[in-house]
C-alpha positions in Angstrom: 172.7 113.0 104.0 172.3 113.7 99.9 171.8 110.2 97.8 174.0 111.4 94.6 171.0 110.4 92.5 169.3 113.3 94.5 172.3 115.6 93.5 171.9 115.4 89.9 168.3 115.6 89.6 168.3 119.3 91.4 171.4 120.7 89.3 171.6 118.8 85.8 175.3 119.0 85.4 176.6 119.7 82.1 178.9 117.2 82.3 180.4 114.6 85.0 183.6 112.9 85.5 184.4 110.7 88.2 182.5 108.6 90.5 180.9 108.8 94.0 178.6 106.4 95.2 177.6 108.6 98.1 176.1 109.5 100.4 177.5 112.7 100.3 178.1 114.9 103.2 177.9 118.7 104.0 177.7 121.3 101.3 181.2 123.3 101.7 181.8 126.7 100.0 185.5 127.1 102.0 187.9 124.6 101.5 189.0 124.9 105.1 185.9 123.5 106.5 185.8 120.8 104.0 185.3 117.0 106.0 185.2 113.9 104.6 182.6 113.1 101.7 181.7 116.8 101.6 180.3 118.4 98.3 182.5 121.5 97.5 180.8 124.5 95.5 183.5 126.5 93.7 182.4 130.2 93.6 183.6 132.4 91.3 184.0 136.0 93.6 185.2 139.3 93.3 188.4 138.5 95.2 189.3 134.9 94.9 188.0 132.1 92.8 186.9 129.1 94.4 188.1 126.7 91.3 191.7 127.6 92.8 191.2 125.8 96.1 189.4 122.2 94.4 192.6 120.2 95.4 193.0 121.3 99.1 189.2 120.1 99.0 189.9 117.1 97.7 193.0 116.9 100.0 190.9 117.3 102.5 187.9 114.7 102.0 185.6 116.3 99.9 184.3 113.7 97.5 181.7 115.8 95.1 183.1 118.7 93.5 180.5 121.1 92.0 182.1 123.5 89.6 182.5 125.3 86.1 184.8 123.9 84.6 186.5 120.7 85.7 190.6 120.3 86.0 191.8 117.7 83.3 194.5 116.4 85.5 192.3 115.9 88.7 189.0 114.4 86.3 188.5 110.5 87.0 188.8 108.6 89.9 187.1 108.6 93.2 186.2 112.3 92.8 182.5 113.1 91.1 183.0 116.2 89.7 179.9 118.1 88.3 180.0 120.5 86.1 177.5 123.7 85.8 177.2 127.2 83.7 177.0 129.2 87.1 177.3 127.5 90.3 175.9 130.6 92.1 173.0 130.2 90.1 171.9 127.0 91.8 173.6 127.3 95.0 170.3 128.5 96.9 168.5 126.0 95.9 171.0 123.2 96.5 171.7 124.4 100.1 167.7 124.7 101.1 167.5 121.2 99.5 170.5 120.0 101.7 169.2 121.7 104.6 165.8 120.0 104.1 163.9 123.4 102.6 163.9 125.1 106.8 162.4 127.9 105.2 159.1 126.2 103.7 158.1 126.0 107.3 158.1 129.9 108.3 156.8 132.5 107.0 159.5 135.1 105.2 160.2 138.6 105.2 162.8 140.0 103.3 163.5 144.0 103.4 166.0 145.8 101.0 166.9 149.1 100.4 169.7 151.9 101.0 168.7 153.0 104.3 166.8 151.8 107.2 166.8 147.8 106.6 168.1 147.1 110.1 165.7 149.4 111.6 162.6 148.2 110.1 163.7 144.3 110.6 164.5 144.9 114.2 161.3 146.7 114.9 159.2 143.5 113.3 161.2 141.0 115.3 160.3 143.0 118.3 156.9 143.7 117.9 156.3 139.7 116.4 158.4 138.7 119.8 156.3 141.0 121.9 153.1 139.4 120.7 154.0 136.3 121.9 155.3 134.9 118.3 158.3 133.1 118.3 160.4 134.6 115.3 163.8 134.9 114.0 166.2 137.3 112.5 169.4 137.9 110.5 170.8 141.4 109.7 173.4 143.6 109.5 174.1 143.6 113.1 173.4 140.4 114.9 171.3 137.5 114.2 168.8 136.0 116.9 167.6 131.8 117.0 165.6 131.7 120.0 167.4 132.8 123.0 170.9 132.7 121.1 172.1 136.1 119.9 175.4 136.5 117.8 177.0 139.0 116.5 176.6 139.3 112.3 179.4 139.8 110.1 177.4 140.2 106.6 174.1 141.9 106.2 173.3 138.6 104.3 175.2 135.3 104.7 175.8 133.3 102.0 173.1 131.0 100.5 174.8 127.7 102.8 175.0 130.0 106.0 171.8 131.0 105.6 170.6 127.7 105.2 172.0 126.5 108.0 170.8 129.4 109.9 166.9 128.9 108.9 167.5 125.0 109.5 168.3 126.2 113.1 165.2 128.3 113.6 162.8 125.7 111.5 164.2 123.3 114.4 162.8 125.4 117.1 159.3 125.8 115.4 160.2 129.4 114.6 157.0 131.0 113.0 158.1 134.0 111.2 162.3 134.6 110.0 162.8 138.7 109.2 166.0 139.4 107.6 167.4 142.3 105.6 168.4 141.6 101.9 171.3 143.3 100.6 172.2 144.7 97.1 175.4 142.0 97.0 173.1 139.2 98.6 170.6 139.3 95.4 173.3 140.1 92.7 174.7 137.0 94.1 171.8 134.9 94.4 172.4 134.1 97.9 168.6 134.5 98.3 167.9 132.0 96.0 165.5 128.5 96.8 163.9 131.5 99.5 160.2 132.2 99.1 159.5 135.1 100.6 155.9 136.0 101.8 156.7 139.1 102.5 158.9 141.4 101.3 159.8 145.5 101.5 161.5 148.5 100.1 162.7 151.0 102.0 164.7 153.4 99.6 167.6 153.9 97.0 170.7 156.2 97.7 174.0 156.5 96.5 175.8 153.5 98.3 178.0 150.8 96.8 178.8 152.2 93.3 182.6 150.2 94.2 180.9 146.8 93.4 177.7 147.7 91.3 179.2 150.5 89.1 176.4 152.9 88.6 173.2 153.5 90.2 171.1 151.5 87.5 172.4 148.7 88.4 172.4 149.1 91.9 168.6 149.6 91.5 168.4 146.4 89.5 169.9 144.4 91.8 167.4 145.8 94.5 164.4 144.9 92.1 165.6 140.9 91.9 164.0 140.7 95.4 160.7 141.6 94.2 160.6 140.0 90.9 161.2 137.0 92.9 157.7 137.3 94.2 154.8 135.1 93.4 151.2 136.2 93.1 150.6 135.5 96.9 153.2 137.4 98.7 152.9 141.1 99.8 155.2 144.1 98.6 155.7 146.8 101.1 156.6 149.7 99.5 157.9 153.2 100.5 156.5 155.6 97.7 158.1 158.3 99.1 161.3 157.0 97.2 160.8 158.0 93.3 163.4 154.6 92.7 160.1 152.0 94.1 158.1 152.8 90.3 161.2 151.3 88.5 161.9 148.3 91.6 158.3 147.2 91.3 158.4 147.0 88.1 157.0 142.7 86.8 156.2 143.1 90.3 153.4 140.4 90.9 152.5 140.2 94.5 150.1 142.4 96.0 151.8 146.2 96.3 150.8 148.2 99.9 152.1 151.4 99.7 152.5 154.0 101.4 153.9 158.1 101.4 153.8 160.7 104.5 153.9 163.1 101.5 151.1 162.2 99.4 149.0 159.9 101.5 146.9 161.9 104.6 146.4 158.2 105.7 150.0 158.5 106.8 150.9 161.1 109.0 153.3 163.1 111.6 151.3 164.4 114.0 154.1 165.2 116.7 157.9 164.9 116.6 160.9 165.5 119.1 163.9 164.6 120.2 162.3 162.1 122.5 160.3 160.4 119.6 157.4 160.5 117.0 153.7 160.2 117.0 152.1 158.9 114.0 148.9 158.7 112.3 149.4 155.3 110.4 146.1 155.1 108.3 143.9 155.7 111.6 145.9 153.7 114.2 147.9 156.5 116.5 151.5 155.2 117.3 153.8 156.6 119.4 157.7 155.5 119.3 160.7 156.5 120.6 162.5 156.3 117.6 163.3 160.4 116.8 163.5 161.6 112.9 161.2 162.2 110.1 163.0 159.5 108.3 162.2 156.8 111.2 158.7 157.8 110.9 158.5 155.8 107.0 160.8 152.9 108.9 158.0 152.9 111.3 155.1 152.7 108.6 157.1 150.1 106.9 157.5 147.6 110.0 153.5 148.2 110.5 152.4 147.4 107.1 154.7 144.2 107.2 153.5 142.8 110.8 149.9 143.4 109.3 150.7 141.5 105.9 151.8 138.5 108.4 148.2 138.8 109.9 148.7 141.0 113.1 146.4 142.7 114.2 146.1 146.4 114.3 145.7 147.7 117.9 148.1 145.1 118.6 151.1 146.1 116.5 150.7 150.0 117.5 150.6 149.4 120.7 153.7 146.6 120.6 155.5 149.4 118.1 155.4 152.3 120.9 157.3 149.8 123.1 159.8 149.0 120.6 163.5 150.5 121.3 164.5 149.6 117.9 168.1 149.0 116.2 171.1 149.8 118.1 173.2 152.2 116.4 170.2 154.1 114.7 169.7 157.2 115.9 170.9 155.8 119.6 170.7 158.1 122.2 174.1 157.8 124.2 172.9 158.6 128.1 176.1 158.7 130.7 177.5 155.6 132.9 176.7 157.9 135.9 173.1 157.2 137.7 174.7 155.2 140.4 178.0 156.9 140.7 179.1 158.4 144.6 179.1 162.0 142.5 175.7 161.7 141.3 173.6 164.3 143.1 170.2 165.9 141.8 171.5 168.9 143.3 174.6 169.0 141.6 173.9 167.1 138.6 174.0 169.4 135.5 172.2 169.1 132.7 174.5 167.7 129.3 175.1 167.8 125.8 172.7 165.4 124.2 174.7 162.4 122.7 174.1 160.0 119.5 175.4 157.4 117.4 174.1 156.7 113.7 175.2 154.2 111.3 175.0 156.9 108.5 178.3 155.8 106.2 175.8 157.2 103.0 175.4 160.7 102.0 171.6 160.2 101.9 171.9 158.4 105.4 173.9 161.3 106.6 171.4 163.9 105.4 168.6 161.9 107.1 169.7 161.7 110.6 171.2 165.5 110.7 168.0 166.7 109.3 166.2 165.0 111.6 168.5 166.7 114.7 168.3 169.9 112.9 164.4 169.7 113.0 164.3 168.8 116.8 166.9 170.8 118.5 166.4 173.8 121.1 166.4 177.3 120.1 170.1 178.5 120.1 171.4 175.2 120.3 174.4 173.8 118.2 174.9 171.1 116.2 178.3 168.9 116.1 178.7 166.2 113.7 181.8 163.9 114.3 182.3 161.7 111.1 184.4 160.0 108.4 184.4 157.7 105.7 185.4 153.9 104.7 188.3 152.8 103.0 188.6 151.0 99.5 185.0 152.2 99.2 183.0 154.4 97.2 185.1 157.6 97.0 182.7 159.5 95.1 180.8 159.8 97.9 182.9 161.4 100.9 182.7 165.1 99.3 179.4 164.6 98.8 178.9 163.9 102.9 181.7 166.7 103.6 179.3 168.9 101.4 176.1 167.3 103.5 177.6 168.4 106.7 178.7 171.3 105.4 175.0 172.2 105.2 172.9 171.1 108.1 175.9 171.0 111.1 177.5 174.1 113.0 180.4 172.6 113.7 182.3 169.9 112.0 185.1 167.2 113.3 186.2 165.0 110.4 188.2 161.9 111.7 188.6 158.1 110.7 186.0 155.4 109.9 186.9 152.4 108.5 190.0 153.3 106.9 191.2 149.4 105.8 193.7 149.7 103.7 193.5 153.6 102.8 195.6 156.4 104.4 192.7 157.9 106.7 194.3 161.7 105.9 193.4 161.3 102.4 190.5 160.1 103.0 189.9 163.2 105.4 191.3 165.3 102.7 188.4 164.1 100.1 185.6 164.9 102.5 187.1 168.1 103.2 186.6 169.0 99.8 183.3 169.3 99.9 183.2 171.6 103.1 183.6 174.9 101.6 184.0 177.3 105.5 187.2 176.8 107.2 185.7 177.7 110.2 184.0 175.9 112.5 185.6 172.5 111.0 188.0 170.2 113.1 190.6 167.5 111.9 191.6 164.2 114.0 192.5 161.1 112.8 192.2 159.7 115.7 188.4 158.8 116.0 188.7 158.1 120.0 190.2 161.6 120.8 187.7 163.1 117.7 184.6 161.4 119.4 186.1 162.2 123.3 186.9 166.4 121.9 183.4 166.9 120.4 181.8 165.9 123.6 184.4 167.2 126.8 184.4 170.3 124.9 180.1 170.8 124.4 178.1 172.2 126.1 174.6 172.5 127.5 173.1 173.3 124.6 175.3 171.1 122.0 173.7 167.8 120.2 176.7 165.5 119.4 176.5 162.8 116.0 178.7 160.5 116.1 178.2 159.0 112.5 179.3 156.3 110.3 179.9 153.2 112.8 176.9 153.0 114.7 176.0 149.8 116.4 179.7 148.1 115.0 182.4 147.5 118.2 185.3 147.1 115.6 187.5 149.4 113.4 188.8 148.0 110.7 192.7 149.0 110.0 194.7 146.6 107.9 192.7 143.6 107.5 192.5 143.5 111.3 189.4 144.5 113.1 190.3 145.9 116.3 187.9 146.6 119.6 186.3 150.3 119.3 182.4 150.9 119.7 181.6 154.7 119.4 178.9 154.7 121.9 181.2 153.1 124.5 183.4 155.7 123.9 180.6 158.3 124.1 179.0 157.3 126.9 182.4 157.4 128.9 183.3 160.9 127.5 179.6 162.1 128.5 180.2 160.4 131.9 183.5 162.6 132.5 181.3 165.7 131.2 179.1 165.3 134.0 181.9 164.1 137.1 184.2 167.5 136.0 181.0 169.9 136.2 179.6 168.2 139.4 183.0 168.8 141.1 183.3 172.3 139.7 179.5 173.3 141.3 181.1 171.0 144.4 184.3 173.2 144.6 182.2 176.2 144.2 179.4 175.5 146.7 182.7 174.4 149.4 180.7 171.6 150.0 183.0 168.0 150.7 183.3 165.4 148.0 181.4 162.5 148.8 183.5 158.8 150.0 183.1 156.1 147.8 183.0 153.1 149.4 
């Protein structure tokens, strides 16, 4: 526990009423948690105000209020309150300090950008795990601590969560934490009291223009990650995005770079839909990841496990086991290898499946590029899609144009419609889409996802994009159960089971027993 005397010495307050003796307790961001002799933060956010819920902390035990601006009516008695300019602004360094600084005793790596943060994260935590290197990680889709893997609900928690989080794996001896830094996380400062020893850039697209209002400022919150750096921490840069000149800008770690259009260091050598080979500055490395884009992802995660001092031979080889993130470019394969039904002889050959994260137009462009690039003479290309709710709208007719572009056929159906009509938000992506042929309408993203795929055939590639490795759809407020490449890989499955008793029907041979 926090001696008050400790308190004041890391924040300065403006001003204090009230008195505590202490110790204090935990440091408490939602009044609902609050226990007795708890420190409450109020946090000014874009939706509620923390300031509003001080009494139901007090009510319920908190003892050291941390605010900025203290109630008249509650100031004096048994209450310290503390008053700062911006209690964001020293929230990361309070919670480290509370937490006893967990991340002082690992090494750091923070990666930002548009596109591809979960991909390059994961394939660092698995090639640091298959080197024998205990490490940790917090993303956008689940957060590992040793054995325990849970599911993640904010690309970045906030600075206390986080805390908390790196107090876990600093228990455990964890060498190395990897996590992804988002746009909100730095605006926010939930980084803050984090040095990081390593940290990366993937890219910058159009993406979150509903909180950060234009794309200069989107890009400036970006670059807070890297003028956090001090002289001895490594910047891995993709200079393949035009945006890293102006995010390295006061930059003053050491910059690796890197570009698989200017630098012959960097190269494709082979791509197809079963993977990459890559020339990464004279070590060959093969991956399963598919895409063009996956091949900078891949660069990326290289540089970075080199920067932490692994070495060469070892991370292309651990990188060509790697399977990456789930939900990235994921092939969807059918529930059927063990099935009664499933005979070589009568087994047909299916549509090839995948799910993609890509909710971005730039995301989007990726991944059906990267299809495009790969696919079989005379094959088609379906793209199953929508777009979020209470989100950037600017962007959906951009994606309907995208699609437009690089897909033969189109099915436009619900994402994460919250609390929007998903029909209008059909009808703005369907503004973009200029043919009126070839272009399909359901609402219903089950039946959209289960159409695309009963109805391909042999030479079809199916996208399903915008949810990727999520097993929710939010509608409401409420997140109900729905994971795209569950309900892939079931439609896939029934593919297969109709053709194999179609050839079975044909062929007059018996339908085998099931036991």
């Amino acid at each position: 526990m926090m001696k008050i005397s400790e308190l004041l010495h890391i924040i300065h307050p403006l001003q204090q009423a009230g008195t505590f003796d202490g110790p204090a307790g935990r440091l408490r961001l939602d009044s609902r948690a609050v226990r007795k002799n708890d420190v409450f933060v109020a946090l000014r956010g874009t939706v509620s105000d923390g300031h509003r819920y001080i009494r139901e902390a007090i009510r319920k035990g908190a003892r050291v209020v941390i605010c900025e601006h203290i109630p008249e009516d509650l100031a004096g008695g048994e209450v310290l309150f503390l008053q700062v300019a911006d209690t964001r602004a020293i929230l990361g360094d309070l919670a480290q300090t509370f937490t006893g600084f967990p991340a002082r005793s690992m090494k750091m790596v923070g990666v930002t950008g548009t596109n591809g943060k979960t991909t390059v994260c994961t394939l660092v935590y698995q090639v640091l795990r298959k080197l024998g290197y205990n490490a940790g990680l917090l993303g956008t889709v689940e957060t590992r601590i040793g054995d325990r893997v849970t599911e993640s609900r904010l690309t970045t928690p906030d600075a206390v969560s986080l805390a908390e989080s790196l107090s876990e794996m600093a228990a455990i001896d964890t060498a190395f934490a990897v996590m992804e830094v988002s746009s909100h996380a730095l605006e926010q400062q939930r980084v803050g009291g984090i040095r990081f020893d390593v940290a990366a850039f993937t890219n910058i697209s159009q993406d979150h223009l509903d909180y950060h209002r234009d794309m200069a400022s989107y890009i400036d919150a970006k670059k807070r990650l890297f003028t956090m750096l001090d002289v001895r921490a490594v910047a891995v840069i993709n200079r393949d995005d035009p945006a890293s000149f102006k995010v390295t800008e006061g930059c003053r770690a050491d910059i690796w770079d890197f570009s698989f259009r200017e630098d012959r260091d960097f190269r494709i050598l082979d791509e197809g839909p079963d993977g990459l080979v890559l020339d990464l500055d004279g070590s060959i490395v093969s991956t399963p990841l598919t895409g063009r884009y996956n091949a900078s992802n891949v660069a990326q995660a290289y540089l970075i496990c080199l920067a932490l001092g692994c070495a060469k031979s070892n991370v292309a080889a651990a990188l060509g086991e790697a399977p990456g993130a789930p939900g990235r470019l994921e092939r969807v394969m059918p529930g059927i290898d063990a099935g009664p039904s499933a005979d070589a002889a009568f087994s047909p050959p299916s549509p090839k499946v995948f799910v993609d994260y890509a909710h971005t137009p730039d995301a989007l462009e990726n991944v059906l590029k990267a299809l495009a690039a790969v696919r079989g003479k005379g094959d088609t290309l379906h793209v199953v899609f929508g777009c979020g709710g209470d989100r950037d709208q600017s962007k959906r007719p951009k994606m309907g144009r995208i699609a437009d572009k690089y897909a033969d056929v189109i099915t436009l159906t619900s994402d994460n419609p919250r609390t929007e009509d998903p029909d209008t938000i059909i009808r703005d992506i369907r503004a973009g889409v200029v043919r009126s042929d070839k272009i399909f309408v359901d609402a219903n993203r089950r039946k959209a996802i289960r159409s695309a795929i009963l109805e391909a055939d042999t030479r079809t590639m199916v996208l399903v994009a915008g949810k990727g490795h999520e097993r929710y759809q939010e509608v409401h407020g409420r997140r109900n159960k729905f994971d795209d490449r569950e309900i892939a890989e079931k439609a896939l499955t029934e593919w297969i089971e109709r053709r194999i008793h179609k050839k079975r029907r044909r062929s007059g041979k018996p339908e085998k027993e099931v036991d």
